[in-house]
KEKE-3310 file (N, C-alpha, C; in steps of 0.2 Angstrom, whole numbers, plus 5000, padded with zeros to 4 digits):
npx = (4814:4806:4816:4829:4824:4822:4833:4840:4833:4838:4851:4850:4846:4853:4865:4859:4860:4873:4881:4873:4875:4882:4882:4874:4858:4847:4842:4850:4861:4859:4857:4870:4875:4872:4879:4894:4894:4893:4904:4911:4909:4912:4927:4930:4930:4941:4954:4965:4976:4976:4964:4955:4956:4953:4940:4934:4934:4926:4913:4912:4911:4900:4890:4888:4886:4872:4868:4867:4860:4843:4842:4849:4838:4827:4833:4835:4821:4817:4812:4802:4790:4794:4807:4808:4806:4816:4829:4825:4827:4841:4845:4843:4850:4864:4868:4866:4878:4888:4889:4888:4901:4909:4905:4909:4924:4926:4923:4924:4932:4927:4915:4902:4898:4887:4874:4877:4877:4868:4858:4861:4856:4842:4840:4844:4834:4820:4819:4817:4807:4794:4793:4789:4777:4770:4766:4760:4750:4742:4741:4750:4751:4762:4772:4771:4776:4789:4793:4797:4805:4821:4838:4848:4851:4851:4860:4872:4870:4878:4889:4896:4897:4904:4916:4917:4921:4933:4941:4941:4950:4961:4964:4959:4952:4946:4940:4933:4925:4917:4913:4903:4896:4888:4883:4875:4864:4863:4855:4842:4837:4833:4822:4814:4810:4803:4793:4786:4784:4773:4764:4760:4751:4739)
npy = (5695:5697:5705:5699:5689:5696:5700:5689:5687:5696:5693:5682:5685:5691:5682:5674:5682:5684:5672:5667:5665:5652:5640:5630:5621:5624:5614:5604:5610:5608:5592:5589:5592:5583:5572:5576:5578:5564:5558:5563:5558:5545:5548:5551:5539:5530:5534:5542:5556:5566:5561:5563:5578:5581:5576:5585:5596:5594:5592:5606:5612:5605:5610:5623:5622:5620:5628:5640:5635:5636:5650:5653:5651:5656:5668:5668:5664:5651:5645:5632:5622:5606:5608:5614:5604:5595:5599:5602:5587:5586:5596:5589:5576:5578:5587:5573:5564:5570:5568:5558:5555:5561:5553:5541:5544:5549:5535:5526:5531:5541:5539:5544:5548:5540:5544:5560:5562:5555:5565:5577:5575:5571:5585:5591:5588:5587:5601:5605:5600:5601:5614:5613:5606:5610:5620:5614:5609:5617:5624:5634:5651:5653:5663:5665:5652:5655:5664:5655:5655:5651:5646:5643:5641:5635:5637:5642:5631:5623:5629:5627:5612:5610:5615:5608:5594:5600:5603:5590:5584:5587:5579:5587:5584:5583:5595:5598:5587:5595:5607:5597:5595:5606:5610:5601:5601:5616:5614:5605:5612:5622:5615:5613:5624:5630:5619:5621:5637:5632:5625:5633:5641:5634)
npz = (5380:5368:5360:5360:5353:5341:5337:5334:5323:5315:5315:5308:5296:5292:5290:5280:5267:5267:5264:5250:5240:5239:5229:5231:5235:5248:5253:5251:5258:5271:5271:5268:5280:5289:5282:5286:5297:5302:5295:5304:5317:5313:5312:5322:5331:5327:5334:5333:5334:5323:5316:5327:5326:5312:5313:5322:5313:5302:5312:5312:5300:5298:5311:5304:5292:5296:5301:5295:5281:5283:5284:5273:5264:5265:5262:5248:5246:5245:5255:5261:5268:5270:5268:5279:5288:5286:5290:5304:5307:5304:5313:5326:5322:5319:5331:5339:5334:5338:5351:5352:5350:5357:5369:5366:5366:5380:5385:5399:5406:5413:5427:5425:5413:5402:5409:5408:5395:5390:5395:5388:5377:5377:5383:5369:5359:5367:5368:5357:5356:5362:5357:5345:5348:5355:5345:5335:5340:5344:5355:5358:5346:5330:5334:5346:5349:5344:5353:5366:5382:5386:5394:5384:5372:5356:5347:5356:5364:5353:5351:5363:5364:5352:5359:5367:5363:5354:5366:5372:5361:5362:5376:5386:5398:5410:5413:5401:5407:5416:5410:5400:5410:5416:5406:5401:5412:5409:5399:5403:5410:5401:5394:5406:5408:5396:5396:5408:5401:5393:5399:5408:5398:5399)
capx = (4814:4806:4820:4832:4821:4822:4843:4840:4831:4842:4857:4849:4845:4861:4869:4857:4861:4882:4881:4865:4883:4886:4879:4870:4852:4846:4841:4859:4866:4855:4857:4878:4878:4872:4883:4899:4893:4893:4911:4915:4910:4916:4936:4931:4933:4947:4957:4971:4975:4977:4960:4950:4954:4950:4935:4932:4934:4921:4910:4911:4908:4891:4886:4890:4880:4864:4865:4864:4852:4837:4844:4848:4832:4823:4837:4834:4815:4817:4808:4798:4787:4799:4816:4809:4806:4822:4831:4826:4828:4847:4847:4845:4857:4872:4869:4869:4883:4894:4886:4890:4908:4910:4902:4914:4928:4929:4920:4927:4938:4920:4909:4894:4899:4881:4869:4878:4878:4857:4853:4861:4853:4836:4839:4843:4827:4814:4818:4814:4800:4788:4792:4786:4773:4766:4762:4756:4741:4737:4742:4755:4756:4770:4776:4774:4781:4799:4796:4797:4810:4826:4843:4856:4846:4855:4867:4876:4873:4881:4895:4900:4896:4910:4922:4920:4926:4941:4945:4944:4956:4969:4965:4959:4947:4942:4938:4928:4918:4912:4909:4898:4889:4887:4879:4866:4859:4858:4850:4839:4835:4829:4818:4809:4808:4798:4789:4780:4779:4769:4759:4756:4746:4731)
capy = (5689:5698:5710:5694:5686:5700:5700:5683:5686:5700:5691:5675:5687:5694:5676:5672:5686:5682:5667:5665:5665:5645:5638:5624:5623:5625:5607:5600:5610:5602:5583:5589:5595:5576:5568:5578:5575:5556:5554:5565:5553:5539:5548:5553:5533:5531:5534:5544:5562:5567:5558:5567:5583:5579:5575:5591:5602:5592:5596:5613:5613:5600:5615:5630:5623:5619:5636:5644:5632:5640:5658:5655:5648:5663:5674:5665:5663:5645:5642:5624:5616:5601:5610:5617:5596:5592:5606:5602:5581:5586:5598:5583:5570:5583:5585:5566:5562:5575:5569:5550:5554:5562:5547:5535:5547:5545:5528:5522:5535:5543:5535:5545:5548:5539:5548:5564:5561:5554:5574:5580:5574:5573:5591:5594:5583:5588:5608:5607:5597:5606:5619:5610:5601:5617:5624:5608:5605:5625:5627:5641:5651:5652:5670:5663:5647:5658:5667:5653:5656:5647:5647:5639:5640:5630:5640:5643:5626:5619:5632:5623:5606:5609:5617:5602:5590:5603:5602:5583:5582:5589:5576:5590:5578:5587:5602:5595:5585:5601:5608:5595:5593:5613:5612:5597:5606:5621:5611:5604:5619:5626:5612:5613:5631:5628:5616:5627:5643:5633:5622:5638:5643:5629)
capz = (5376:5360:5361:5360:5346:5334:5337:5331:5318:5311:5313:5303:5290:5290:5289:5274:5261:5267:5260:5246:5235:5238:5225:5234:5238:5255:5257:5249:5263:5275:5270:5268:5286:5291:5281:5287:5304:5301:5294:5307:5320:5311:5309:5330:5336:5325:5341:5331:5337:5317:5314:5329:5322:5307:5314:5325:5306:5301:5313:5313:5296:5300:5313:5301:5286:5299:5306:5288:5279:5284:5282:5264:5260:5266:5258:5241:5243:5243:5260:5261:5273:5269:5270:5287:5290:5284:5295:5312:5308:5306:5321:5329:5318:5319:5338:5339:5329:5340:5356:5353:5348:5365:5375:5365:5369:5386:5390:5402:5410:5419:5430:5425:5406:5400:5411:5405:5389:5390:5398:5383:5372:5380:5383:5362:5357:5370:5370:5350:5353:5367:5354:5339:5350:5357:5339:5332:5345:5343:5363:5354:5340:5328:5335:5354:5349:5343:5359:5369:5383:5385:5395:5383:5366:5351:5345:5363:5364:5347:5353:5370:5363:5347:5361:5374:5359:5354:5372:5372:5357:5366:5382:5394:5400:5417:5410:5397:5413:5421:5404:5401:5417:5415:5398:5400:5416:5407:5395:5405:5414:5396:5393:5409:5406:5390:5397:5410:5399:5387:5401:5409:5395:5400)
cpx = (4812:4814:4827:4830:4822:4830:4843:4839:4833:4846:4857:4848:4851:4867:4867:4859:4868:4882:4876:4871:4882:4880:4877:4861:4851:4845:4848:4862:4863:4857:4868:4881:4877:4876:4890:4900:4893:4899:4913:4914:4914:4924:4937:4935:4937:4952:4963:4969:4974:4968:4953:4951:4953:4941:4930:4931:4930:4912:4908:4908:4901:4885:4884:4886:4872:4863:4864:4860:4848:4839:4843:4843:4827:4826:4836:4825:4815:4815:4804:4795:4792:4807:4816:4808:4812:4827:4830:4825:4836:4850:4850:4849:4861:4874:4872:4874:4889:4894:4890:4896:4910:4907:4909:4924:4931:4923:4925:4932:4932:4918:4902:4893:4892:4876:4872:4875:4869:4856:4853:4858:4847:4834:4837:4836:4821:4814:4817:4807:4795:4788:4786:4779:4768:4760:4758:4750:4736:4738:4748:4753:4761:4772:4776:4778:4788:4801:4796:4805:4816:4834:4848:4852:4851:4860:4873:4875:4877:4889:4900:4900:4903:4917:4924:4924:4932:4944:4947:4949:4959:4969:4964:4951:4942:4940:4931:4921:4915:4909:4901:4893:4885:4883:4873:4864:4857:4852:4843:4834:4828:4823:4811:4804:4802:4793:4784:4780:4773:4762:4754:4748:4738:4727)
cpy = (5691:5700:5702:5691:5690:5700:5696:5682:5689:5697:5684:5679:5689:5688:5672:5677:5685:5677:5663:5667:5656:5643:5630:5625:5622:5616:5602:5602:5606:5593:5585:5588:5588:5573:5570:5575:5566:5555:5558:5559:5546:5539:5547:5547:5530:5529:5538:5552:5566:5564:5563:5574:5587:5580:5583:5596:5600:5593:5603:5614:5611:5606:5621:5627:5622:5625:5640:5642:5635:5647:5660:5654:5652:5668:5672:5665:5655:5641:5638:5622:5611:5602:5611:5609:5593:5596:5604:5595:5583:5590:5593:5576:5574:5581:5577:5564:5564:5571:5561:5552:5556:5555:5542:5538:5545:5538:5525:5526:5539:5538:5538:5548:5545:5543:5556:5567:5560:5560:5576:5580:5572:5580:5592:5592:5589:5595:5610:5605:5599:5611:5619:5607:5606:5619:5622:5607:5613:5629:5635:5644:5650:5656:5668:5659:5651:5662:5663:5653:5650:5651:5647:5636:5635:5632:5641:5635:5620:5623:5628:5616:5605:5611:5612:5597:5594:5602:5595:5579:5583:5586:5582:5588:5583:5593:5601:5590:5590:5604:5606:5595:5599:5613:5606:5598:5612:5619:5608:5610:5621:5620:5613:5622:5632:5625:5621:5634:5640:5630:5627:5642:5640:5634)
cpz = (5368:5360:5358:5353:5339:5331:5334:5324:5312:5309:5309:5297:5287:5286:5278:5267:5261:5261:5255:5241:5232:5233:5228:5236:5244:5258:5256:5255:5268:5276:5269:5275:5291:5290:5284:5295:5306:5299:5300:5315:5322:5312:5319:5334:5331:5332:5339:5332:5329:5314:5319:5327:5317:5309:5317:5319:5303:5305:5315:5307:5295:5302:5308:5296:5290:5301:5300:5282:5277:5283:5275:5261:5260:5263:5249:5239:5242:5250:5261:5268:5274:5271:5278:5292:5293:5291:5301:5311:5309:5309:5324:5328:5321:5327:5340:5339:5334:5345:5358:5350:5355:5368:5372:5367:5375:5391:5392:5407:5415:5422:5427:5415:5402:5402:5409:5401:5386:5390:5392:5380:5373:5380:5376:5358:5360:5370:5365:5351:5358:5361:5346:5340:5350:5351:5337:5334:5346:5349:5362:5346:5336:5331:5344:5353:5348:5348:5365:5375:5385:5388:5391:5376:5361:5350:5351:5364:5359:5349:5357:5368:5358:5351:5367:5368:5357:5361:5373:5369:5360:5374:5386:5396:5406:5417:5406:5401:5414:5415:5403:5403:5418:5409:5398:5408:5414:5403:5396:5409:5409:5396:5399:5410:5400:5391:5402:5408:5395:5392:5406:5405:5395:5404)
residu = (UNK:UNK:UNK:UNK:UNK:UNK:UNK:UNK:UNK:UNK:UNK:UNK:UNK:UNK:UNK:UNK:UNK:UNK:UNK:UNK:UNK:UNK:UNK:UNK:UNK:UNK:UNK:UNK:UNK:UNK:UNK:UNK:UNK:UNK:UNK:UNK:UNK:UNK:UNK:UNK:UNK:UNK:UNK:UNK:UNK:UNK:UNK:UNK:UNK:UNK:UNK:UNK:UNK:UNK:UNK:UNK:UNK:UNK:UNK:UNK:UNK:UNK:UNK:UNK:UNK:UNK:UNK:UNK:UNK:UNK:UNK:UNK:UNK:UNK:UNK:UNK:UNK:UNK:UNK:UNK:UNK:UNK:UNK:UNK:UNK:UNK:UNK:UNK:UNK:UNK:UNK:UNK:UNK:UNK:UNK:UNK:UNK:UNK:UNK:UNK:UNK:UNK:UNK:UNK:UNK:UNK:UNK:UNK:UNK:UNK:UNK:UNK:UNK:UNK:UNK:UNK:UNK:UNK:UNK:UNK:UNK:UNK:UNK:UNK:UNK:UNK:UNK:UNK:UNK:UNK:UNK:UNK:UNK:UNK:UNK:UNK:UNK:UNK:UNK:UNK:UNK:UNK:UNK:UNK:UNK:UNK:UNK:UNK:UNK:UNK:UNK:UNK:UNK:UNK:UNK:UNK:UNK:UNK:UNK:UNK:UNK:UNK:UNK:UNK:UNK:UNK:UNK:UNK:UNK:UNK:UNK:UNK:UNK:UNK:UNK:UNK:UNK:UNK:UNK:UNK:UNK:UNK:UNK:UNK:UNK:UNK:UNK:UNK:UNK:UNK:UNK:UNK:UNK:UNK:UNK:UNK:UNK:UNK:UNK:UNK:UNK:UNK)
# end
């Protein structure tokens, strides 16, 4: 797990000095990568095949400025308490955003399309928030907190979640089921996994 962390840590450093070019500040991408992720959902129930993948280019870009945000703000020296606020509110919008265009996708073609679609996004919430929760109450440091372990961490799951809606644009539905049902188990997985290393720690 350290071993993993540090890989993490390299390749977020690496990502921060690529792009400490853009002329934006860390929290403009931040609040950009929300509103991108909102029109995208909006172009999503459209119903037009030209409109979803519109949509889909939209969220990638949503994922891609949340995932270097925080890199550039450390590669600039422009790291904040506040940015680091902002930052994990639109982890979770963005996630959302994606999350509910899939559920309106196929309502009504599933039977289990809500209970799903709820794991998800219980999974994305609750496996930030044992982690936030932990640090907060003192039951972790911050360096155990970033070691805390995890099947299907964000990035592996923003990956699968932007490749089930590409798969959905193109109607391949039944693929995108199992996908699904694959990614909020593993999701769930991590959660519970986080939950007893940290409960462990009593």
């Amino acid at each position: 797990m350290l071993k993993k962390s540090k890989k993490a840590k390299k390749a977020s450093e690496g990502l921060g000095k690529m792009f400490s070019w853009v002329p934006l500040t860390p929290d403009t991408m931040t609040i950009l990568s929300i509103v991108l992720a909102l029109f995208g959902f909006l172009l999503s129930i459209c119903g037009s095949i030209a409109f979803s993948v519109s949509a889909l280019i939209l969220f990638i870009m949503a994922f891609f400025l949340d995932a270097i945000d925080g890199a550039v703000a450390r590669a600039k020296n422009l790291a904040t308490k506040h940015g680091a606020f902002l930052d994990g509110i639109s982890d979770r919008l963005v996630e959302f955003f994606i999350l509910l265009s899939l559920y309106f996708i196929f309502l009504g073609r599933w039977e289990f399309e809500l209970p799903i679609i709820s794991i998800l996004f219980f999974g994305t919430c609750m496996t930030s928030f044992v982690k936030a929760y932990a640090e907060h109450t003192g039951v972790l440091t911050n360096e155990e907190a970033l070691k805390l372990p995890g099947i299907l961490e964000r990035a592996e799951r923003s990956f699968l979640l932007l490749l089930s809606y590409a798969l959905a644009v193109f109607s391949e539905t039944q693929i995108v089921f199992y996908l699904l049902c694959a990614t909020s188990a593993f999701t769930f997985i991590t959660f519970v996994q986080r939950f007893w290393a940290v409960h462990s720690k009593g």
